[in-house]
C-alpha positions in Angstrom: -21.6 -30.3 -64.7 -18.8 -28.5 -63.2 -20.9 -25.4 -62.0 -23.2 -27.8 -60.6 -20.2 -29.2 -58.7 -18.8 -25.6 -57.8 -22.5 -24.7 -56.6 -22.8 -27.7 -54.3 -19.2 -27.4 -53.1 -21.4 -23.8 -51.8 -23.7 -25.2 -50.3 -22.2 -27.5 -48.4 -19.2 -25.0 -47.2 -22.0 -23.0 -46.0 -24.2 -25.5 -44.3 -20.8 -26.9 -42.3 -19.8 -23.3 -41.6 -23.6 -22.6 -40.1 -23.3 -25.6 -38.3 -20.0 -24.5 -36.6 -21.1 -21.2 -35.7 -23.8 -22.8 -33.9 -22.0 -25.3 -31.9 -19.3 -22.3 -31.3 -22.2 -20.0 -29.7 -23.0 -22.7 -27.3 -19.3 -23.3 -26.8 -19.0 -19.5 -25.9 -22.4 -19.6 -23.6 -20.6 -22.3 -21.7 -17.4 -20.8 -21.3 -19.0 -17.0 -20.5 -21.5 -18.8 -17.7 -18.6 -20.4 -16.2 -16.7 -17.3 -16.3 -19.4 -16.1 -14.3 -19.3 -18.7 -11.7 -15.7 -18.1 -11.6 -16.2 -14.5 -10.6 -18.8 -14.9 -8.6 -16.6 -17.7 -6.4 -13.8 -15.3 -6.4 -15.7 -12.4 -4.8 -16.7 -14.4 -2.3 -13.6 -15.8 -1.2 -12.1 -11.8 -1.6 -14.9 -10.9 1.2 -13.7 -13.6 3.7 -10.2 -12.3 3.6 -11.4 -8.5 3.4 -13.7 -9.5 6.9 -10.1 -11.5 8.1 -7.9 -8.8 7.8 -10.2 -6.3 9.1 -10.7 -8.6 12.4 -6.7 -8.6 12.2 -6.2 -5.1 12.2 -8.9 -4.2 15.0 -7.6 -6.7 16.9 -4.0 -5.2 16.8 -5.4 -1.9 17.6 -6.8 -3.1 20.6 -3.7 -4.6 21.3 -2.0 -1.4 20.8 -4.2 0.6 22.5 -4.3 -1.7 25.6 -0.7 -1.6 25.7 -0.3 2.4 25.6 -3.1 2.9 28.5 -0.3 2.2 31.0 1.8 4.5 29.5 -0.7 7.7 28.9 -0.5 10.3 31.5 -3.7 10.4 34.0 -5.5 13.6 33.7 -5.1 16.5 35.3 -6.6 17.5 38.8 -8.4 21.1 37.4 -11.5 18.9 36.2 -10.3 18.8 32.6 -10.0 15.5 30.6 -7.2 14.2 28.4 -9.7 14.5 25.3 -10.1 18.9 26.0 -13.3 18.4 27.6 -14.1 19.6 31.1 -16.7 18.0 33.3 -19.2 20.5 32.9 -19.8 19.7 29.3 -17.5 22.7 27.8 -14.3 22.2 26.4 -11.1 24.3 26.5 -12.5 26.8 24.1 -15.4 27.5 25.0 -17.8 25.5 22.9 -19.7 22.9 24.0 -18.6 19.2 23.5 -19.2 18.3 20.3 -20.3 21.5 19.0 -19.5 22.3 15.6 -17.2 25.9 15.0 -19.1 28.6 13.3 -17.5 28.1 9.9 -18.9 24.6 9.1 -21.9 24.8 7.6 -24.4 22.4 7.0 -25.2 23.8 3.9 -28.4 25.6 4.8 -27.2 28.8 3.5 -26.4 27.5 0.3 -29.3 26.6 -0.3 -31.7 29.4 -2.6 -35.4 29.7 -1.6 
């Protein structure tokens, strides 16, 4: 009778064990799904103050840069701009505005056929 006892004692361990692992994996469902909700809330509220602080900081540079207009000195009378550029499109040496220097490369001669 006592093995009968010691086999049952089993069985039942087992079934309340099974039972607990059960409930546990919806427990842990629960509590990854609002960890989810959590992260997702947070992100958001990370963006808004990311989008604030950039506002803030172009807005001071605008600030800035307003207030240092009145203090730049105006340009030269020989045609040539504060930036190096002169008004027929060249700048000071030699290149045309925007024009890249000969060692950049695009990568076109890297390139194998």
């Amino acid at each position: 009778m006592e093995r009968v006892g010691i086999f049952l004692a089993g069985v039942a361990t087992g079934w309340a064990v099974r039972t607990t692992v059960d409930s546990s994996r919806a427990l842990a469902v629960r509590v990854i799904s609002g960890f989810y909700g959590v992260v997702d809330h947070v992100g958001r509220a990370v963006g808004m103050e990311r989008e604030h602080m950039e506002d803030l900081l172009a807005e001071a540079r605008a600030h800035y840069e307003s207030s240092q207009a009145g203090r730049r000195p105006r340009a030269p009378a020989d045609g040539v701009s504060q930036d190096g550029a002169s008004q027929n499109g060249a700048s000071q040496n030699g290149r045309a505005a925007g024009a890249k220097p000969a060692s950049w490369s695009d990568g076109s001669r890297d390139r194998a056929a």
